[in-house]
N, C-alpha and C positions, 0 to 999 in steps of 0.2 A: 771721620776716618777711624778711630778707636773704634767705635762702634762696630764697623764694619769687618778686623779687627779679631775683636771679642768673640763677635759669632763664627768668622772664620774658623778661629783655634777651639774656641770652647762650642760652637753649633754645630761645627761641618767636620770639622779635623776626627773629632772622637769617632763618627761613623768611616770617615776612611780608617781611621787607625784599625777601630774593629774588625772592620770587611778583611781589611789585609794582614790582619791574625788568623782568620777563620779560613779563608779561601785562600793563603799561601802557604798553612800551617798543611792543611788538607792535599795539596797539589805537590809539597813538598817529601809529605808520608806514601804518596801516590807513585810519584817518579822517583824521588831520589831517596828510597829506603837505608839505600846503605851508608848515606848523609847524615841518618838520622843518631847521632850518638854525642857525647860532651866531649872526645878525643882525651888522651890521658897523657900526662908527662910522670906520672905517679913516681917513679924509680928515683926520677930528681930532683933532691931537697924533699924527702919523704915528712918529714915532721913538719917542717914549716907550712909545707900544702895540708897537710890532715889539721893544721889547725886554724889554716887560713879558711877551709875549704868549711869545717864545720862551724866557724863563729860567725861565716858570712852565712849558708846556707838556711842555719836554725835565724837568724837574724831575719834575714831575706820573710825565709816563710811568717815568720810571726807576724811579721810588717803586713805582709798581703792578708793574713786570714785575716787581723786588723783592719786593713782597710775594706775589704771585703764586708766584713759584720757592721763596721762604723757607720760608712757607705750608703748600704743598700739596705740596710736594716730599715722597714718604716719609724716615721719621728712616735707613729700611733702605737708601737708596739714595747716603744722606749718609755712614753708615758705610761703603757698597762703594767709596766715592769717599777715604774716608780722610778727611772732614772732621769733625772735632773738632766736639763740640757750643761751646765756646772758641772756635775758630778762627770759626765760623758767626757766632757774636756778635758777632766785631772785624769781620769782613766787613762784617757788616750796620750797624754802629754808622758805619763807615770811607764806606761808599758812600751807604748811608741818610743817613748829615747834611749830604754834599755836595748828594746829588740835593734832599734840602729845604732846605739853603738857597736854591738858585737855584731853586726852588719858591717860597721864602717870599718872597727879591729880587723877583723875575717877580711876583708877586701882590700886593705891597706897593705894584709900580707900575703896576697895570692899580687897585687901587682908590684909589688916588690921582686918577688920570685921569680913573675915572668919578665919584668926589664932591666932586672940587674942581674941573673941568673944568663949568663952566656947561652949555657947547652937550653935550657928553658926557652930563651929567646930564639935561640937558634929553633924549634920546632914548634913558635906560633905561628900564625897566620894573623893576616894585616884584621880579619875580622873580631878573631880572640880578642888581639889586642885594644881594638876600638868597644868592644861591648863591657869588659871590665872597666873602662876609665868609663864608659856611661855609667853604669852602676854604681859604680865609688862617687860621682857625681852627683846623681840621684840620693844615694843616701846622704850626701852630705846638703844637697837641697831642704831631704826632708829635717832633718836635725836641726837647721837653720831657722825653719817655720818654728819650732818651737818657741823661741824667743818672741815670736809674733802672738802667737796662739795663749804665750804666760801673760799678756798685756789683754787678753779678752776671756777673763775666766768666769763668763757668763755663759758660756757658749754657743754666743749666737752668731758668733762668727763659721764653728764648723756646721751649724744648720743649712746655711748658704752652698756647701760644698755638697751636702747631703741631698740641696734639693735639687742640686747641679746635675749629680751623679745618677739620682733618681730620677730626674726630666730624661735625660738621657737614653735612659733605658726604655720609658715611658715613652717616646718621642716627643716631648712636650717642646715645640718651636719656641719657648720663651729661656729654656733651661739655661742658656749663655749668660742673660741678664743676671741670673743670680751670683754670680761671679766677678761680675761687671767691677765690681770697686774692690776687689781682691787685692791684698797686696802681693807687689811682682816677687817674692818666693815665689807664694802659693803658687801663682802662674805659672812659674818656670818651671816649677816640681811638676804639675799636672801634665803641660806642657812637654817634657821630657820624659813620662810616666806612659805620654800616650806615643812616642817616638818609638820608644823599646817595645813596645807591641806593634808597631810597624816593622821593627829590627827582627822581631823575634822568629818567625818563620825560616828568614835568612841565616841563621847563625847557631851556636851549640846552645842556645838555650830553649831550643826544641827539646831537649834530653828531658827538661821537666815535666813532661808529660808522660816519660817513658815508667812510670815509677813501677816495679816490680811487686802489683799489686797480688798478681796470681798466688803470689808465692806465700799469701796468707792462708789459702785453702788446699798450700802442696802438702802430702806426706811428710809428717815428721822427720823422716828417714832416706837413705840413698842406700841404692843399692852396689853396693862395691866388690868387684871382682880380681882376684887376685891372678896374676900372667902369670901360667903354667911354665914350669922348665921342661925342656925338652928333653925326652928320654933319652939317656948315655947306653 
């Protein structure tokens, strides 16, 4: 029954999770464009959000480029580089608990804001609400593993999740097993990691995709026109 289990969550789950990133995220920019934004409360409690908003945000992103490179990077390209499966673990332990802490900071006071903030509460949605407490969740999953990951600083513990991530992508039908004797953090962070990319089509954190890249190749300049008075 584990067994069966393991490959559930970690075989089968991650390709739904994917599908319904890609094909709801798609259907979603398709029909409902004007859905497609992060909604703003900006006017209330201005400072507490600017700085909840950018210790979680810069936090957030570090975390995924991190997992991203950590991840998917081959082990073949880790050795040409001369990095120790060791040295990859204190990396990743070293940059990983800074980026979530001002992950977990940043998110401890954006949901602050919104459930103890009256006028704020008064203008969430039941969605809002439930994808911040995932995420505050999430990082404090991942923070958690830390403690796991200081107990194997050989790192062949995070080679497991590497080959995980990589079978994955590979389609390799064994990629579960290498998980198999994970301890339940890791799980539940993976676990939860791949929930939110199920969530994510549904909710404002479609907005991450929106990033206003154009605007690196606009005109330096606006053109501004001053309103005529009308002749007396």
């Amino acid at each position: 029954m584990g067994e069966f289990f393991n490959t559930l969550l970690f075989g089968v789950y991650p390709y739904v999770a994917l599908t319904i990133l890609a094909v709801g995220t798609v259907i979603r920019y398709d029909r409902e464009p004007y859905t497609w934004r992060s909604g703003s409360s900006q006017l209330l409690r201005r400072r507490q959000l600017m700085w909840g908003s950018v210790l979680f945000h810069i936090g957030v992103l570090l975390i995924f480029a991190g997992h991203l490179v950590g991840l998917l990077t081959p082990l073949a390209i880790w050795e040409m580089l001369g990095v120790s499966h060791g040295a990859k673990q204190i990396i990743a332990i070293s940059l990983g608990g800074v980026a979530g802490l001002m992950g977990i900071v940043g998110a401890t006071l954006l949901v602050h804001r919104r459930f103890f903030d009256a006028r704020v509460r008064k203008t969430s949605s039941f969605a809002d609400n439930l994808i911040i407490l995932i995420l505050w969740l999430q990082l404090a999953l991942g923070l958690a593993t830390i403690r796991i990951s200081m107990q194997n600083l050989d790192g062949e513990e995070m080679v497991k999740f590497m080959n995980w991530a990589q079978g994955i992508f590979t389609f390799n039908p064994a990629a579960a097993s290498y998980v198999a004797e994970a301890d339940l953090i890791f799980k539940m962070h993976i676990t939860l990691g791949l929930t939110i990319f199920v969530l994510f089509p549904f909710s404002r954190l479609v907005h991450m995709l929106s990033a206003p890249v154009r605007y690196l190749w606009r005109p330096g300049y606006q053109v501004v026109r001053t309103k005529r008075k009308p002749a007396e």
